[in-house]
Every structure is written in C-alpha cells, then in structure tokens.
C-alpha positions in Angstrom: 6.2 51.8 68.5 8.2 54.3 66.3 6.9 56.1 63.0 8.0 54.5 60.0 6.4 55.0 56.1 6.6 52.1 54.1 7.4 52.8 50.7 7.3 50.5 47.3 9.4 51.8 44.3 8.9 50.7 41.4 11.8 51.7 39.3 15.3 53.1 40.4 14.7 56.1 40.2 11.3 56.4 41.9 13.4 54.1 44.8 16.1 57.3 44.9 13.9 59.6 44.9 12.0 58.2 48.1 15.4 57.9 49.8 16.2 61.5 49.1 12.9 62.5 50.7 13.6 60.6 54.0 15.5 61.8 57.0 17.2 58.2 57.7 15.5 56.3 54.8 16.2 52.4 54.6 16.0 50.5 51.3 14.2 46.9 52.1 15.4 44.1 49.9 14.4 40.5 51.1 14.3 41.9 54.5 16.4 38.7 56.3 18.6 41.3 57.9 16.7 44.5 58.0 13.4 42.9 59.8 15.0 41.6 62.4 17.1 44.8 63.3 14.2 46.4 63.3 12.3 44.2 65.7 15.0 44.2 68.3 14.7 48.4 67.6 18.5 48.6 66.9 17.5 50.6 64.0 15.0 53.3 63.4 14.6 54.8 60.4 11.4 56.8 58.8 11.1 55.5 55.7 11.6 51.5 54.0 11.7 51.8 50.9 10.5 48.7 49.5 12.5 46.8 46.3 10.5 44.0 45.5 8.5 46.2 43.2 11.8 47.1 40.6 11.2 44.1 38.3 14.5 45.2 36.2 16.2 44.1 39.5 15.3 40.6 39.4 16.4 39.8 36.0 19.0 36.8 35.3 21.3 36.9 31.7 24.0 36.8 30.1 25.6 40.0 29.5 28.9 39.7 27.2 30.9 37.5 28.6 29.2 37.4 32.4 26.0 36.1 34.2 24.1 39.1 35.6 22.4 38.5 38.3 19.7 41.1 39.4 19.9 42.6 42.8 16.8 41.5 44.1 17.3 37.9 42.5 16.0 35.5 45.1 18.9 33.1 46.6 15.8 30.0 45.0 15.8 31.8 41.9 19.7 31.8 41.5 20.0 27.9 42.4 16.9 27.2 40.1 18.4 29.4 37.4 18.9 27.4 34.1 21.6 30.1 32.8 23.5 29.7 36.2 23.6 25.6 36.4 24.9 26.4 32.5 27.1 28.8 33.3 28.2 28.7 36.8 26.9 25.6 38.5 29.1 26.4 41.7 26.9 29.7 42.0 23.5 27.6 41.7 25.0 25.3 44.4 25.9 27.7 46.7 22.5 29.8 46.9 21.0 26.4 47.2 22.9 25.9 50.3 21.6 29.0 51.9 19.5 29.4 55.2 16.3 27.3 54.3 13.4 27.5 52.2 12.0 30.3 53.7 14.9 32.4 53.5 16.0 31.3 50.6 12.5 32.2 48.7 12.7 35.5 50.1 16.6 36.2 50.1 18.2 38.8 48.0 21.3 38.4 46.5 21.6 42.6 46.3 20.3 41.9 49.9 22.7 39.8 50.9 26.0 41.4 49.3 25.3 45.4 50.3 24.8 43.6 54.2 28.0 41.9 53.8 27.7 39.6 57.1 30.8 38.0 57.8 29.2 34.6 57.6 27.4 35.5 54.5 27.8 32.9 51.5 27.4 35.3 48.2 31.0 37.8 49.6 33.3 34.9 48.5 31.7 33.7 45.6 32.1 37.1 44.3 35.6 38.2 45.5 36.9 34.5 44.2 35.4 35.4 40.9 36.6 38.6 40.6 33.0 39.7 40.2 31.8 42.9 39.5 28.9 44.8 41.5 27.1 47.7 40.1 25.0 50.4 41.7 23.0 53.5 40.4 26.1 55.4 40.4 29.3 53.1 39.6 30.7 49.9 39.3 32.9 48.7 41.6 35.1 45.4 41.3 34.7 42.7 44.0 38.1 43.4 45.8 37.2 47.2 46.2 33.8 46.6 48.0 33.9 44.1 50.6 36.1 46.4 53.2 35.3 45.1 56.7 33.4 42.9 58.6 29.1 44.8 57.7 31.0 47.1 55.9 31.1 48.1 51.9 32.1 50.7 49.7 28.8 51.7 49.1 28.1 55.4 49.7 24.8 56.4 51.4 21.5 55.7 49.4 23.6 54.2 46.8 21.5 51.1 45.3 22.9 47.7 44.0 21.5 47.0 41.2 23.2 43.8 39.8 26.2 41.8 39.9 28.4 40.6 36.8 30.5 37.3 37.1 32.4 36.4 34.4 31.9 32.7 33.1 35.3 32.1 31.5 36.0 30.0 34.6 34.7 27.3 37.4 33.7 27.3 40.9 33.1 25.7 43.5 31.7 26.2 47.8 32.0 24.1 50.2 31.2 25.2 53.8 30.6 24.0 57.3 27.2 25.8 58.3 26.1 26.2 61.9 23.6 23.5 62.5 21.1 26.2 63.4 21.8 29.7 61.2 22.8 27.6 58.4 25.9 30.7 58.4 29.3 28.9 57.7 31.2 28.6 60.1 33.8 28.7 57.3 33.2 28.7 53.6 35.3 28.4 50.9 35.1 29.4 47.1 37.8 28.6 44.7 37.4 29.6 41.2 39.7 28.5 38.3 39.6 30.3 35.3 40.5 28.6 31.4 43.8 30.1 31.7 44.5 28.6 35.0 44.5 31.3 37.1 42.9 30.1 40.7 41.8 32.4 43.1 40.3 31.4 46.8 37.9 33.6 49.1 37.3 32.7 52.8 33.6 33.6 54.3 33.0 32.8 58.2 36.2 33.0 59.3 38.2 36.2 58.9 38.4 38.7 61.7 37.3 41.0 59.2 35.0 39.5 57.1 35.7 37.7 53.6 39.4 37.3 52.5 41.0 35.9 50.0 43.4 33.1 50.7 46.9 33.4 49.3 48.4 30.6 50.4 46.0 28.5 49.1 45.8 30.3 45.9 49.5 29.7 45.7 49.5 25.9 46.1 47.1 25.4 44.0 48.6 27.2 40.9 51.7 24.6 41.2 49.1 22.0 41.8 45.6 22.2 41.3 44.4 18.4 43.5 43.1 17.9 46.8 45.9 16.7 48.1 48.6 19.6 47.3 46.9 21.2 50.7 47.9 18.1 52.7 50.3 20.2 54.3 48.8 23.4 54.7 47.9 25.2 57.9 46.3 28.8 58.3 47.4 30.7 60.8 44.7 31.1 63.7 45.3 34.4 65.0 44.2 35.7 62.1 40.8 33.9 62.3 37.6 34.1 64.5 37.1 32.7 67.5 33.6 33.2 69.0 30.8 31.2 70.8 30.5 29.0 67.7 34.1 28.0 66.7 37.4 28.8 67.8 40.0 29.8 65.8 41.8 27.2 65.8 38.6 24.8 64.2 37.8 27.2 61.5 41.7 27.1 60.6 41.2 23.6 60.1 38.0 23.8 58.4 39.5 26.5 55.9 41.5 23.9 54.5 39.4 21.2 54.2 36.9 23.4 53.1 39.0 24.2 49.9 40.1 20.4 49.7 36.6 19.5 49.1 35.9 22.4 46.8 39.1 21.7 44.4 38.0 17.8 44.7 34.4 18.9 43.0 36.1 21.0 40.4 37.9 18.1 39.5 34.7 15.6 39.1 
C-alpha cells in the first residue's frame, strides 16, 4: 500500500485549491479510469480529489443556443435527459450505449472527455459537433483538444467543467462495441447542421485517437443517403490494428458505421 488522502471538493475552487496543495494530486470524477490505474499501481499520486461533491458540475441546460452538459453529468443522466432527447437525441443515444449500467450510473462525461481513450464514445460526438469544452481557465473548441491518442490540451490541474454543443443541428452514433468492454471497435458520429453542413468523427479506430473523416464528410455534402458511401473505402494503414480488430475490419466498419448513422438521420 501507498499513502493517498482522499479529498471531496465541494466547489471549484475548493477542488483547485486541494490540487495546488498536493505534490501529484489527481482529480476523481466517475472513477471508470482512475480506479483501475490505481489498482494495477500504474499510478500513484497523494491526493484524489474527489468531484462528485461540485453540484454546479452536474447541471444539464440550455445555454443560448447549446445544451450544456455538466462535467460530472452521469453517462445515465445524459441518455435520460429530457432536454438532450429534445435537443440532441443522437447524444441521449449514444451515452445510452455506453459500458453498462454500472458504468454508465457512475460515468462522467467530464470523466470521460479529459481521459480521452481512443475507444471512448463522447471524443466524436463532440469533435462532429464542433462542441465546445470549458475548464476553470478557458474554453477550448473540440478540434483544439483531442490531440492524441490519452492525450488533451488540458494543462496540469486544469478542471473541465462543462461541455457546450450547439443544437442548430442533428446527430447520429453508430458503433460496433467489443462484446466485452462495450469500447467500439469503431464508432461513428455524423452531425448535419440546418444549413447543411455535415461533419463526421471516427472513435476506435484512428492510430491516434478520434479523427474526423473527410472523405466521408465530402460525399455526403454532394449526397447526404446511405448509399452515396457504396463506394467508399478508408485507407487501412491509417487505422488500428490490435488484438481486437485489424485494420483492415475497422476500415470496413468505418463505413458502415456512417451508413447506418446517415440512414437514422434520415428516419
């Protein structure tokens, strides 16, 4: 066993405050990540500070012309959201596809995004959406912070706090989840905006993490149905290949991934 102080903030500021204090403090959201990291000792830090307790975190509203979700939002709370299924259905489907009850219940969506596992559902909901995610200290737009596979923009003790998505548009994910993890193998989020503007984020499948798809994104501008990707093919070499999927397979499921999404945008 290791020393470790367990910490629960209250506010923001109480939570920055604790992380300023600590040597190597860690801020605990749901804890789907963190926990087990910590079990398997491949992290050790000397304080947790606990978010559960910040109850401005967990608020869901509109805010102009954007759903904000709170950081520590539950992934149950965002697919049993009445403003999301209003606003965003796509979003309320897609955090009901996460993990499984358990995780889902205790899932954060601030959780989830600041960890940004290359499997991870929320990364191409928000980069499709050209989301927004704000922290203590700035906003960043969803392009800017999802630069490599765990990695983010975030700066050191810098706290997510909510994310914006703006609801002048629809979406839609689809995704092949491993059987066990319930991680997509490959997922696929294409949003289309009133003025027709589509934009398509990969999740599971990129070398680096989440990408958006050009080639997709330009097909479907000309023609927005299932079938205009008949033809399409993703190059492999630029995808994944590990003990769950070649590259080759998630190439194919890209695409039919995004078939399926455009085909419930259409419904």
């Amino acid at each position: 066993m290791y020393d470790l102080t367990y910490k629960k903030a209250k506010s923001c500021d109480a939570a920055r405050e604790l992380l300023a204090a600590a040597d190597d403090g860690k801020l605990l959201a749901g804890g789907m990540t963190l926990v087990p990291t910590l079990k398997q000792r491949l992290a050790a830090p000397d304080m947790l500070v606990d978010l559960d307790g910040v109850d401005d975190f967990k608020t869901i509203m509109l805010c102009d012309n954007n759903l904000q979700i709170g950081a520590m939002a539950t992934h149950a709370a965002v697919a049993d959201s009445e403003l999301v299924h209003t606003h965003l259905p796509g979003v309320a489907a897609l955090a009901g596809q996460i993990g499984d009850p358990h995780v889902r219940n205790r899932g954060t969506v601030g959780g989830s995004v600041a960890n940004n596992d290359p499997a991870a559902c929320y990364p191409a909901a928000l980069l499709a959406t050209n989301a927004r995610i704000h922290t203590d200290q700035q906003i960043f737009a969803a392009k800017d912070f999802f630069v490599g596979m765990f990695e983010t923009a975030l700066d050191t003790n810098e706290i997510i706090t909510a994310i914006h998505i703006p609801i002048d548009q629809k979406c839609a994910y689809v995704k092949c989840p491993n059987p066990a993890s319930r991680y997509a193998l490959a997922g696929v989020c294409v949003a289309r905006r009133h003025d027709g503007n589509v934009q398509v984020a990969v999740t599971g499948a990129g070398q680096d993490g989440v990408f958006r798809a050009d080639e997709i994104e330009a097909v479907l501008a000309e023609n927005f149905a299932p079938d205009a990707l008949d033809a399409m093919s993703i190059d492999p070499d630029l995808l994944l290949s590990d003990m769950h999927a070649n590259a080759e397979f998630r190439a194919h499921l890209v695409v039919q991934m995004a078939k399926q999404a455009v085909a419930k945008l259409q419904d």
